[in-house]
PDB file as gemmi writes it, atoms N, CA and C in Angstrom:
CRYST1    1.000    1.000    1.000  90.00  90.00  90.00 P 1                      
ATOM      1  N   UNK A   1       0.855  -1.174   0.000  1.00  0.00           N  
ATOM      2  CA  UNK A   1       0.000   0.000   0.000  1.00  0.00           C  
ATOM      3  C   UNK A   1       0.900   1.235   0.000  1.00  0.00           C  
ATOM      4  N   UNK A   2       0.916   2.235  -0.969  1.00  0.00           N  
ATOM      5  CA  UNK A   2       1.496   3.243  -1.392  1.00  0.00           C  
ATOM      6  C   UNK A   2       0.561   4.214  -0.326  1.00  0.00           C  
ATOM      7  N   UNK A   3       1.496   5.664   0.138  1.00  0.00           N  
ATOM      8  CA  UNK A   3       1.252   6.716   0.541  1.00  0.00           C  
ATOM      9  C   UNK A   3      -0.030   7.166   0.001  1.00  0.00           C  
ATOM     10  N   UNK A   4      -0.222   7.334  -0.847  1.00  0.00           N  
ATOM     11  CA  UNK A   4      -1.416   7.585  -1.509  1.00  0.00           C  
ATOM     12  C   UNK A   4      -2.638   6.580  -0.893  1.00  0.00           C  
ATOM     13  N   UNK A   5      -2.544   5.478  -1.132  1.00  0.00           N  
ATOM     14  CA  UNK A   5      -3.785   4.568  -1.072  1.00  0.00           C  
ATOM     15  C   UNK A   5      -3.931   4.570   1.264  1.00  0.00           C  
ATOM     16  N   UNK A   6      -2.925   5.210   1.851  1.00  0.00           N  
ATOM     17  CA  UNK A   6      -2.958   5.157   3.225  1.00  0.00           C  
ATOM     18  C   UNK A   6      -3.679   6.545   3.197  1.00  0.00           C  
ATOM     19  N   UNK A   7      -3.709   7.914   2.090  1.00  0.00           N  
ATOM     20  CA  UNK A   7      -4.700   8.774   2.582  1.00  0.00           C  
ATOM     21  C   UNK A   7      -5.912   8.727   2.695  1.00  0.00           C  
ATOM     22  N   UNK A   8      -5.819   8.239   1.166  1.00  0.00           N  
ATOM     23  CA  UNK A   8      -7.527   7.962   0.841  1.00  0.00           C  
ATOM     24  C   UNK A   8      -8.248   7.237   1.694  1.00  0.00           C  
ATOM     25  N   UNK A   9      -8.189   6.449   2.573  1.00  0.00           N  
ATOM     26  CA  UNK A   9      -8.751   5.354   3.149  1.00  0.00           C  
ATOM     27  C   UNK A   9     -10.075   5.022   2.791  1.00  0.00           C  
ATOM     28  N   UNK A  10     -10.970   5.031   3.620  1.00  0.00           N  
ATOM     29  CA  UNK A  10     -12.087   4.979   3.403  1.00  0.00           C  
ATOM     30  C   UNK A  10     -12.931   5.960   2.260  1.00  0.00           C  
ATOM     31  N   UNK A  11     -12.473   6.736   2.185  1.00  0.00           N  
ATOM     32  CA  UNK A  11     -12.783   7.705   1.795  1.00  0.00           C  
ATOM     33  C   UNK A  11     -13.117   7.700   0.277  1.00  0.00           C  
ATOM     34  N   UNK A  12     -12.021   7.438  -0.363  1.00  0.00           N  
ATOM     35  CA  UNK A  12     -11.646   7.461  -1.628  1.00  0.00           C  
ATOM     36  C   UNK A  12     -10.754   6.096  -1.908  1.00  0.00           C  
ATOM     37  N   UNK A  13     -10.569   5.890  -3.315  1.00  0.00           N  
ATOM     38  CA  UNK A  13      -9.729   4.651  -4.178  1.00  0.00           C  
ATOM     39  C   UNK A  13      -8.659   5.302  -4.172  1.00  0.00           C  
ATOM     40  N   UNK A  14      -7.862   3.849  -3.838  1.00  0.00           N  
ATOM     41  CA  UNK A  14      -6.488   3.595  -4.204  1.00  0.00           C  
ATOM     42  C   UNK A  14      -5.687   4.159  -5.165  1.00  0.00           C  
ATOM     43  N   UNK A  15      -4.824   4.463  -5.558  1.00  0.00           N  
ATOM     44  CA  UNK A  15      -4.265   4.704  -6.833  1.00  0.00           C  
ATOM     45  C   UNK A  15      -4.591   3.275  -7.496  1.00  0.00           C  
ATOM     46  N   UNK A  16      -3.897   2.107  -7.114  1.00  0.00           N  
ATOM     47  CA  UNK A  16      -3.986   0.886  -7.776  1.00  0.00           C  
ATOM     48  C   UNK A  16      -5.792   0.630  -8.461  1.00  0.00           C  
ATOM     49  N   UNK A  17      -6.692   1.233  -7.503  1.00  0.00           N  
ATOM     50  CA  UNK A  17      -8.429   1.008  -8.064  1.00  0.00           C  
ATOM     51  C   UNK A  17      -8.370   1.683  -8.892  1.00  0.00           C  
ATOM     52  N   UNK A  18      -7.804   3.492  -8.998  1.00  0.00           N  
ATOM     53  CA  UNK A  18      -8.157   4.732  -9.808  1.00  0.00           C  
ATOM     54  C   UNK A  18      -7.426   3.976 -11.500  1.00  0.00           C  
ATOM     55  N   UNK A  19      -6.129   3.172 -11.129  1.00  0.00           N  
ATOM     56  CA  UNK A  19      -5.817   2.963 -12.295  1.00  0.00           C  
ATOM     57  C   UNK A  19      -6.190   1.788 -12.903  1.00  0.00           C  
ATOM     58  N   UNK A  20      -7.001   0.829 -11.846  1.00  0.00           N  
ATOM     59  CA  UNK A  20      -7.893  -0.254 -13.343  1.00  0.00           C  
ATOM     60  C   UNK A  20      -8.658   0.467 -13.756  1.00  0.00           C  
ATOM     61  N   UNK A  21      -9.631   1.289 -13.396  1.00  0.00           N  
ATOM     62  CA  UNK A  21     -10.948   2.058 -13.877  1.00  0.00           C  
ATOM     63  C   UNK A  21     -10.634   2.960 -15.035  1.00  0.00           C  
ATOM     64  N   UNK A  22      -9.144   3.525 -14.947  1.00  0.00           N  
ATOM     65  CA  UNK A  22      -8.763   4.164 -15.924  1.00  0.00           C  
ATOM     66  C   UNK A  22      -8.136   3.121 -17.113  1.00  0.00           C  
ATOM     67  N   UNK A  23      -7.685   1.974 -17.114  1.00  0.00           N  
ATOM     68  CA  UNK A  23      -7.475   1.243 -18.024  1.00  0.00           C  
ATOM     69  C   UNK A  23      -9.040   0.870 -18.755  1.00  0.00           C  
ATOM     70  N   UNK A  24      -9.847   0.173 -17.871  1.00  0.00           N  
ATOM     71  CA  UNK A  24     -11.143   0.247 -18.385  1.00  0.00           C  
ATOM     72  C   UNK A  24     -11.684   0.826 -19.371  1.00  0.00           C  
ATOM     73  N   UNK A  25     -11.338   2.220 -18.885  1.00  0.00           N  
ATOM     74  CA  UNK A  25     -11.795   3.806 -20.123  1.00  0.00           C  
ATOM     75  C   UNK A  25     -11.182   3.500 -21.381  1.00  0.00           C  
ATOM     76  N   UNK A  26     -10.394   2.920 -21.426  1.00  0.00           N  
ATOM     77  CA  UNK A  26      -9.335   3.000 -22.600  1.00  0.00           C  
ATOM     78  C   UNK A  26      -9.709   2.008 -23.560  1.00  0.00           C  
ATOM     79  N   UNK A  27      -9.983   1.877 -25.282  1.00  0.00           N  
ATOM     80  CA  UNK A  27      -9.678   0.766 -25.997  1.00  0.00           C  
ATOM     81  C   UNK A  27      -9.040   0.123 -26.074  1.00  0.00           C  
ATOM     82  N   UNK A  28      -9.242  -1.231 -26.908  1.00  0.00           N  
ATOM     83  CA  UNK A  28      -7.822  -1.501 -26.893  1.00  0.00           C  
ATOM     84  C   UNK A  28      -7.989  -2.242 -28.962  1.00  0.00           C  
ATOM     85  N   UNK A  29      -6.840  -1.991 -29.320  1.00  0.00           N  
ATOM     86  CA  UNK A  29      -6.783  -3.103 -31.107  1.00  0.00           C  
ATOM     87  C   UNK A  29      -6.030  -4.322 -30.529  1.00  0.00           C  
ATOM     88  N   UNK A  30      -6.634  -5.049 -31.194  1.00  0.00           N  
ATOM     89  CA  UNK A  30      -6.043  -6.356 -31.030  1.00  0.00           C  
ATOM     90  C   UNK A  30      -6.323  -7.326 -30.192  1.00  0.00           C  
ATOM     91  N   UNK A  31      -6.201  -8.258 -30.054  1.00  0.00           N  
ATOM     92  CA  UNK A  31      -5.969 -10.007 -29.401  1.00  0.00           C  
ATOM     93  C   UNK A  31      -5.103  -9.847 -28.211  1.00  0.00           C  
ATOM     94  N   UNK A  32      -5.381  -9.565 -27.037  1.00  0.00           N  
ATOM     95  CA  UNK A  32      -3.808  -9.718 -26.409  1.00  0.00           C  
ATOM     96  C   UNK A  32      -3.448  -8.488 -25.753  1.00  0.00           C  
ATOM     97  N   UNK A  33      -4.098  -7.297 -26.762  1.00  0.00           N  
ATOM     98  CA  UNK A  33      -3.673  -5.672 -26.375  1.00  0.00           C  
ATOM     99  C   UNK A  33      -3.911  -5.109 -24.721  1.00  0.00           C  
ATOM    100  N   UNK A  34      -4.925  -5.302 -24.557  1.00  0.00           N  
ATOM    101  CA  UNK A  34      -5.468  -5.391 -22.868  1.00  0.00           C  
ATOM    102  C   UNK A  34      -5.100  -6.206 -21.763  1.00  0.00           C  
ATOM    103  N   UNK A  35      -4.798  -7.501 -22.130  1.00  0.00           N  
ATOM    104  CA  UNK A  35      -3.656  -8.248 -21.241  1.00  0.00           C  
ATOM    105  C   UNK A  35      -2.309  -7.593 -21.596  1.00  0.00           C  
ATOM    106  N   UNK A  36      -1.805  -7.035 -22.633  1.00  0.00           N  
ATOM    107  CA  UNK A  36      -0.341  -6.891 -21.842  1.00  0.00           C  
ATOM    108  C   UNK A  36      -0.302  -5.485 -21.385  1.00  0.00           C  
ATOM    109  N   UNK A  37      -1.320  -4.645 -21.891  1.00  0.00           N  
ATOM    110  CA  UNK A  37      -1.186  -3.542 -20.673  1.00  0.00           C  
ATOM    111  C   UNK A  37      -1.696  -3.413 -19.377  1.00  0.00           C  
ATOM    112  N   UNK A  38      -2.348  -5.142 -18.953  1.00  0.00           N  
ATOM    113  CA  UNK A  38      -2.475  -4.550 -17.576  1.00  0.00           C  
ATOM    114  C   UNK A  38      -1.020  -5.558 -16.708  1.00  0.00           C  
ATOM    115  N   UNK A  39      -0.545  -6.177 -17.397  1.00  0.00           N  
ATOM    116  CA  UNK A  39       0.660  -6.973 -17.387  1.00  0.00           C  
ATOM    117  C   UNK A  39       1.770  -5.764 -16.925  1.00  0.00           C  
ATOM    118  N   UNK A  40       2.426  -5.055 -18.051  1.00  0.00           N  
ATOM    119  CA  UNK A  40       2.884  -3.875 -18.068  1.00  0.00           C  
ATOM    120  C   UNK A  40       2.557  -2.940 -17.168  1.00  0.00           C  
ATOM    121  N   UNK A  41       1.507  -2.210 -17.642  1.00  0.00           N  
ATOM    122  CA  UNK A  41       1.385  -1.062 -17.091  1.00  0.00           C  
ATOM    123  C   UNK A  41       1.016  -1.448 -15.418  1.00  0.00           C  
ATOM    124  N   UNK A  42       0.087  -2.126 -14.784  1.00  0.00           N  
ATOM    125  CA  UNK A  42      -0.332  -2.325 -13.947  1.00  0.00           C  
ATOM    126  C   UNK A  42       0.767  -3.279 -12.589  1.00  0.00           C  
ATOM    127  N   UNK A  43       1.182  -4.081 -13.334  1.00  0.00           N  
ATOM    128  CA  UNK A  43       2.070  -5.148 -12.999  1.00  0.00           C  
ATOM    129  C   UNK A  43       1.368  -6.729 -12.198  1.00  0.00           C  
ATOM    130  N   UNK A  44       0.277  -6.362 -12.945  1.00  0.00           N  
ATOM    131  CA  UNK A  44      -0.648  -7.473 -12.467  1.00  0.00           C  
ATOM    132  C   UNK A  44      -0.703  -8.668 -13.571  1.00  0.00           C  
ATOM    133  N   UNK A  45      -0.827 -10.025 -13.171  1.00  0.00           N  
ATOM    134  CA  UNK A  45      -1.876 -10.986 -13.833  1.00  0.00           C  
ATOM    135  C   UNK A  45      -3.325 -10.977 -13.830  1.00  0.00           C  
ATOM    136  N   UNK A  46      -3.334 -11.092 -15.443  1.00  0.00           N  
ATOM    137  CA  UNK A  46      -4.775 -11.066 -16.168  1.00  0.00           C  
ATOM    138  C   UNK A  46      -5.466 -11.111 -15.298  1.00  0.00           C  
ATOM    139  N   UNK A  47      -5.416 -12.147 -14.838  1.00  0.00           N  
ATOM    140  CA  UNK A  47      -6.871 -13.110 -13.778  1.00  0.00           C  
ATOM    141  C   UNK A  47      -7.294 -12.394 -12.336  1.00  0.00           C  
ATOM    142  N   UNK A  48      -5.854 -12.174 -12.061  1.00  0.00           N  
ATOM    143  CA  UNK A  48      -5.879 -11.140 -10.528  1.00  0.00           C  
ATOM    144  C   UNK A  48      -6.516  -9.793 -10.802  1.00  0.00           C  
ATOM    145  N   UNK A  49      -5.979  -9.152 -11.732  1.00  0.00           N  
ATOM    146  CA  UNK A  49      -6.652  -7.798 -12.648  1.00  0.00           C  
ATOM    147  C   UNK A  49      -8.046  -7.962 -13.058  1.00  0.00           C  
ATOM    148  N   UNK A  50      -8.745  -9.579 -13.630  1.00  0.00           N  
ATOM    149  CA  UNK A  50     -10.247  -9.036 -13.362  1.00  0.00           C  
ATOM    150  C   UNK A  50     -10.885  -9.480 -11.853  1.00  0.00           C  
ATOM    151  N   UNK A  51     -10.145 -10.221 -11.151  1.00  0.00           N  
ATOM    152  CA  UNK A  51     -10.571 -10.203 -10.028  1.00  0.00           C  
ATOM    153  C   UNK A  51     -10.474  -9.267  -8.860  1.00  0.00           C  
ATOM    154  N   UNK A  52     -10.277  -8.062  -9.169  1.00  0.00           N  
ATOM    155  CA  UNK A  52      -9.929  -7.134  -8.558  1.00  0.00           C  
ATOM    156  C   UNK A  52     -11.019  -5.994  -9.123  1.00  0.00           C  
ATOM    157  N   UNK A  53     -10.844  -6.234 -10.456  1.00  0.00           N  
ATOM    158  CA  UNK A  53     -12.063  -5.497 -10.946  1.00  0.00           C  
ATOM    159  C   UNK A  53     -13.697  -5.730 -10.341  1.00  0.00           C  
ATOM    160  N   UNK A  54     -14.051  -7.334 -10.503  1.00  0.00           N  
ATOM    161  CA  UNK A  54     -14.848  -7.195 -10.263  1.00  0.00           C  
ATOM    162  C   UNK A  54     -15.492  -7.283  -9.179  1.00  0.00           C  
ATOM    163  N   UNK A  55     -14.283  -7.278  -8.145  1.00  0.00           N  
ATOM    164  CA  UNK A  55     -14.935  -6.296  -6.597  1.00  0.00           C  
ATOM    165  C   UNK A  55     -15.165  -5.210  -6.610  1.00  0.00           C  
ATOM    166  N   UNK A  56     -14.048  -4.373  -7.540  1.00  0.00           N  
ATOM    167  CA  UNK A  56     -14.475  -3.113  -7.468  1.00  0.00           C  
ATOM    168  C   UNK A  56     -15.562  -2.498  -7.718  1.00  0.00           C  
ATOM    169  N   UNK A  57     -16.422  -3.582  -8.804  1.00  0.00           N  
ATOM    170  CA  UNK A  57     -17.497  -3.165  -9.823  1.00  0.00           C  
ATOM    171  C   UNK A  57     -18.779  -3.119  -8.624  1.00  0.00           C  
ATOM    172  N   UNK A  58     -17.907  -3.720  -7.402  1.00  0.00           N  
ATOM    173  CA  UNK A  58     -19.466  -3.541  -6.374  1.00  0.00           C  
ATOM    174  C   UNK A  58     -19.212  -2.343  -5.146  1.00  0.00           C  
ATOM    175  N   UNK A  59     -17.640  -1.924  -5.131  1.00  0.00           N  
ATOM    176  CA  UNK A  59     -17.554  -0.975  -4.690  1.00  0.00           C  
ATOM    177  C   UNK A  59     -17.987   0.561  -4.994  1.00  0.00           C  
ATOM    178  N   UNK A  60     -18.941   0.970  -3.586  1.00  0.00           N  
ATOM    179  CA  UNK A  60     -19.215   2.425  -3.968  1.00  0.00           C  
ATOM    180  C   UNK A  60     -18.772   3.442  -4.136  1.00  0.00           C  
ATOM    181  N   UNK A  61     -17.348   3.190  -3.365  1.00  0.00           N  
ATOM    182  CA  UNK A  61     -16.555   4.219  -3.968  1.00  0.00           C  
ATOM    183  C   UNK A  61     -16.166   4.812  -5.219  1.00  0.00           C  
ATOM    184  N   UNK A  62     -16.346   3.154  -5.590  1.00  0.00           N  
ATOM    185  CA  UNK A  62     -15.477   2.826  -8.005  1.00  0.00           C  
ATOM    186  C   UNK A  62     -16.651   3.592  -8.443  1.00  0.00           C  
ATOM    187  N   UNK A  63     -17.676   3.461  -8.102  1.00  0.00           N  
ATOM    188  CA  UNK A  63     -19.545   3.978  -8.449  1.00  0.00           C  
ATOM    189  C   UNK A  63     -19.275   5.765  -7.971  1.00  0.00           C  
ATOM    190  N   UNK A  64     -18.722   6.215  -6.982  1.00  0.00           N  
ATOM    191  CA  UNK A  64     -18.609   8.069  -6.801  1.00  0.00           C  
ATOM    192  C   UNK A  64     -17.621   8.146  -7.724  1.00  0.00           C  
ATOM    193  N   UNK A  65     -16.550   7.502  -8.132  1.00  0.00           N  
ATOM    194  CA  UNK A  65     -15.386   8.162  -9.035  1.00  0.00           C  
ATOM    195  C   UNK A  65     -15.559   7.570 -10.099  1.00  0.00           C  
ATOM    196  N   UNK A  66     -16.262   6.856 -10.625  1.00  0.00           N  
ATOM    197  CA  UNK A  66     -16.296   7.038 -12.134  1.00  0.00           C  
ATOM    198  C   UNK A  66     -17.524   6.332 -12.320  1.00  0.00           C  
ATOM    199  N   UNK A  67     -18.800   7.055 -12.225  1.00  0.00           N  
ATOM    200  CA  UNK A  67     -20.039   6.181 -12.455  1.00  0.00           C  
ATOM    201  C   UNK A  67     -20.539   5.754 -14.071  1.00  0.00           C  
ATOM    202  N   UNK A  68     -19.445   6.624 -14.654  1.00  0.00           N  
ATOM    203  CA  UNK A  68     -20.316   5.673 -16.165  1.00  0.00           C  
ATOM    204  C   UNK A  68     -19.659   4.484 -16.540  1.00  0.00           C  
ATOM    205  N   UNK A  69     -18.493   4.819 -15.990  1.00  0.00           N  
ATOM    206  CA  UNK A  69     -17.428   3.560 -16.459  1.00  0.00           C  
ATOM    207  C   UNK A  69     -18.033   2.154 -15.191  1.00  0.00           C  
ATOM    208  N   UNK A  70     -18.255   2.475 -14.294  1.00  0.00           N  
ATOM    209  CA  UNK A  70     -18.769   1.596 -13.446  1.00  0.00           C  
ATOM    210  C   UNK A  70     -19.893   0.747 -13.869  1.00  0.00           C  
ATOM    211  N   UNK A  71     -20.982   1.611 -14.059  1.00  0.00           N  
ATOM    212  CA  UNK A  71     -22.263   1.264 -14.869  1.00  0.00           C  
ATOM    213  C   UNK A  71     -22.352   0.772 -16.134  1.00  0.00           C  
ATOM    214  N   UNK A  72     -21.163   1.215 -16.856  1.00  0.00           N  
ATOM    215  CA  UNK A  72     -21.211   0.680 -18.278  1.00  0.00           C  
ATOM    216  C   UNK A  72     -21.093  -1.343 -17.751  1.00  0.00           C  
ATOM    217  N   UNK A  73     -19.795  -0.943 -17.133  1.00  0.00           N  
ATOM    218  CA  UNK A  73     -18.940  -2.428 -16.550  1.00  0.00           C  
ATOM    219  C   UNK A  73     -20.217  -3.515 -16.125  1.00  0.00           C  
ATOM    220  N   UNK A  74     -21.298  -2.919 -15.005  1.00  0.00           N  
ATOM    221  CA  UNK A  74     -22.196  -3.753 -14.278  1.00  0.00           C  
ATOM    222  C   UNK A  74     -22.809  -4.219 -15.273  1.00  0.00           C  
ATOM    223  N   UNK A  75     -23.590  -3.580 -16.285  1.00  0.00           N  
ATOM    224  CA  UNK A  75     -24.372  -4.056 -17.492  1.00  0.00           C  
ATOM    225  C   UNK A  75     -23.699  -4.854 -18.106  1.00  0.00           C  
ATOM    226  N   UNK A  76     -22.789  -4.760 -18.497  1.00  0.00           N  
ATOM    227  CA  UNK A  76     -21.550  -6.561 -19.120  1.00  0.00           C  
ATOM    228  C   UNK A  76     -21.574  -7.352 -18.438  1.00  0.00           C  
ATOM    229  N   UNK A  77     -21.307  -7.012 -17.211  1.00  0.00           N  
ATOM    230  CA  UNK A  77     -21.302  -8.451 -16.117  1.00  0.00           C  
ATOM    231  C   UNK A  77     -22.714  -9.133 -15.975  1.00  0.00           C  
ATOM    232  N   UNK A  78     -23.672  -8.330 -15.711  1.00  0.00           N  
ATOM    233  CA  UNK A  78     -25.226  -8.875 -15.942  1.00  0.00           C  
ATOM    234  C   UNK A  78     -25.631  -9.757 -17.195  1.00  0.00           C  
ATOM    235  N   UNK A  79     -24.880  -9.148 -18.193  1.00  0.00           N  
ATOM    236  CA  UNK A  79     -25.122  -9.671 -19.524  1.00  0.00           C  
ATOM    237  C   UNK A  79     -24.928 -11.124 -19.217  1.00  0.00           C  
ATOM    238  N   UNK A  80     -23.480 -11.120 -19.255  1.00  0.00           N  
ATOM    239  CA  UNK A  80     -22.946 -12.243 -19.154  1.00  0.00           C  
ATOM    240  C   UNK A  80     -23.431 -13.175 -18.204  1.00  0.00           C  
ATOM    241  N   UNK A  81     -23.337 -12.609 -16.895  1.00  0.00           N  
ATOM    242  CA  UNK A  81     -24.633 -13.827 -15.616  1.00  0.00           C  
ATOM    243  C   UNK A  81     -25.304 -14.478 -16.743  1.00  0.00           C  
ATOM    244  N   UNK A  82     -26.507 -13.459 -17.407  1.00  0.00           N  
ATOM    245  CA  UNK A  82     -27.865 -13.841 -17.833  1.00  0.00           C  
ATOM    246  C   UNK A  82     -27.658 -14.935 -18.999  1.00  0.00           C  
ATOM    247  N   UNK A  83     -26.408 -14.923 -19.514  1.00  0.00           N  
ATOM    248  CA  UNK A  83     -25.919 -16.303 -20.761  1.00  0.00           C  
ATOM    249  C   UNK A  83     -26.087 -17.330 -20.288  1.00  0.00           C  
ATOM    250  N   UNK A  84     -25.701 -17.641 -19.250  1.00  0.00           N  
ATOM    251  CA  UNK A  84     -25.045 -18.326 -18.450  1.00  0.00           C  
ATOM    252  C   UNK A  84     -26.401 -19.477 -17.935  1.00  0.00           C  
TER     253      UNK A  84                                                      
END                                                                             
């Protein structure tokens, strides 16, 4: 836990939350393109990176700091439940 993520506490997200949500925002081209930037940029594995996400996707905090990207996210995940 970085200086940052000890201010915010309760309060507010992590740097590490602020920056999946901001990868989220982002496209990606290609097969592969989105795993290696959260590989890279993040320094996470794939699997840990959506499992991290999709706690966040129930955190209210991820919902005050970026509610469209949040909401966009919940409606995919529903989707997908409902395949299922």
């Amino acid at each position: 836990m970085d200086e940052d993520d000890e201010e915010t506490g309760v309060q507010g997200l992590g740097r590490r939350e602020r920056d999946i949500l901001a990868l989220e925002r982002r496209s990606f081209s290609g097969p592969g393109a989105k795993e290696r930037a959260v590989r890279e940029e993040l320094g996470l594995a794939p699997v840990r990176y959506f499992q991290l996400l999709n706690a966040l996707l129930d955190d209210p905090r991820a919902l005050a700091h970026d509610p469209v990207t949040v909401n966009r996210l919940r409606r995919v995940r529903e989707r997908r439940r409902a395949e299922r």
